[in-house]
C-alpha positions in Angstrom: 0.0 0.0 0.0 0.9 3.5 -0.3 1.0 6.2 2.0 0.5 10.1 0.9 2.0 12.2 3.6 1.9 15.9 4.5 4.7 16.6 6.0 6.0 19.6 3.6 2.9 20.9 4.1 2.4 20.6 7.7 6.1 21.6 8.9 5.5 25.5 10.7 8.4 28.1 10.9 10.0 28.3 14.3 13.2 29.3 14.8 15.3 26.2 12.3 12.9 22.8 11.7 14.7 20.0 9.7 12.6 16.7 9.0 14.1 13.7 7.2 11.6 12.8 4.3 13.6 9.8 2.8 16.9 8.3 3.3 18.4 4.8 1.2 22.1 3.7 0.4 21.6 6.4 -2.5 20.3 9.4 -1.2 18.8 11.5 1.4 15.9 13.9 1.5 15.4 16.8 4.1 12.9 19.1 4.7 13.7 22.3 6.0 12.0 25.6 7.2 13.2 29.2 8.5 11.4 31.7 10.3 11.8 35.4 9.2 15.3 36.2 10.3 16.4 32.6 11.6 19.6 31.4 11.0 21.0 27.6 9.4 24.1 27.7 11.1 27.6 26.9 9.5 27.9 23.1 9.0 28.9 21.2 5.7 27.3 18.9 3.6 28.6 15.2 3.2 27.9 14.9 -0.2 27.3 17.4 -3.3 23.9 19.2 -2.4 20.8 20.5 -4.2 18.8 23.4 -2.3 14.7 23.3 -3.6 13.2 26.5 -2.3 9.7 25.7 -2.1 8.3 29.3 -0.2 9.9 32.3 0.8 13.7 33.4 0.7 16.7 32.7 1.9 20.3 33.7 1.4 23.0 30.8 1.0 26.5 32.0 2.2 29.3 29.8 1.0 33.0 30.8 -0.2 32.1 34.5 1.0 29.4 35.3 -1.3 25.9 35.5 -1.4 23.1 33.5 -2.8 19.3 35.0 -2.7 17.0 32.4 -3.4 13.3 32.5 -3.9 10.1 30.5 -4.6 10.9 27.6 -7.4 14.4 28.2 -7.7 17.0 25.8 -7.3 20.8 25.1 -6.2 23.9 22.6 -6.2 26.2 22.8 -4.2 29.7 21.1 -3.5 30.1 18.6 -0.4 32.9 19.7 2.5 32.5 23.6 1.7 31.2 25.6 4.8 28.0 27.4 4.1 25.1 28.9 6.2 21.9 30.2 5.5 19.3 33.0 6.8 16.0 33.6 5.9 14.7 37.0 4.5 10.7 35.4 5.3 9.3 32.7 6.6 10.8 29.7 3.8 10.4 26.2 3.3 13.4 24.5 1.1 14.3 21.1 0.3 17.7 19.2 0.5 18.6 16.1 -1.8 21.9 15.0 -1.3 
């Protein structure tokens, strides 16, 4: 049988939330939201990246630039590389890595 959940959906903004969607030998799929003005802190990925923003914006700081990213847009990025991110509203991305 299959199961429909809502998770996306369902996840509110408080401060940083991260839920794990999916994980295999292959991949791994996280769910994440900001609050207006919270903060991802700096941390690294363990494998190459790609950032889905479903809702809202964020900035994605890596190698001392800047990154502003908004509903429907999408970004890879490298594994090991020190990054952060802040939110400019309330957003909702998605991680596959």
């Amino acid at each position: 049988m299959y199961t429909v959940l809502n998770t996306i959906k369902s996840q509110g903004f408080n401060k940083l939330q991260l839920q794990k969607l999916a994980k295999n030998e292959s991949f791994e799929i996280l769910s994440i939201t900001l609050e207006k003005g919270a903060v991802f802190p700096t941390h690294t990925s363990p494998m190459e990246a790609l950032l889905i923003v479903i809702e809202g914006e964020i900035v994605f700081h890596i190698r001392d630039e800047e990154y502003h990213l908004r509903n429907q847009q999408h970004f890879s990025f490298p594994k090991e590389i020190e990054h952060w991110v802040n939110a400019n509203e309330n957003s909702k991305f998605i991680i596959v890595r």
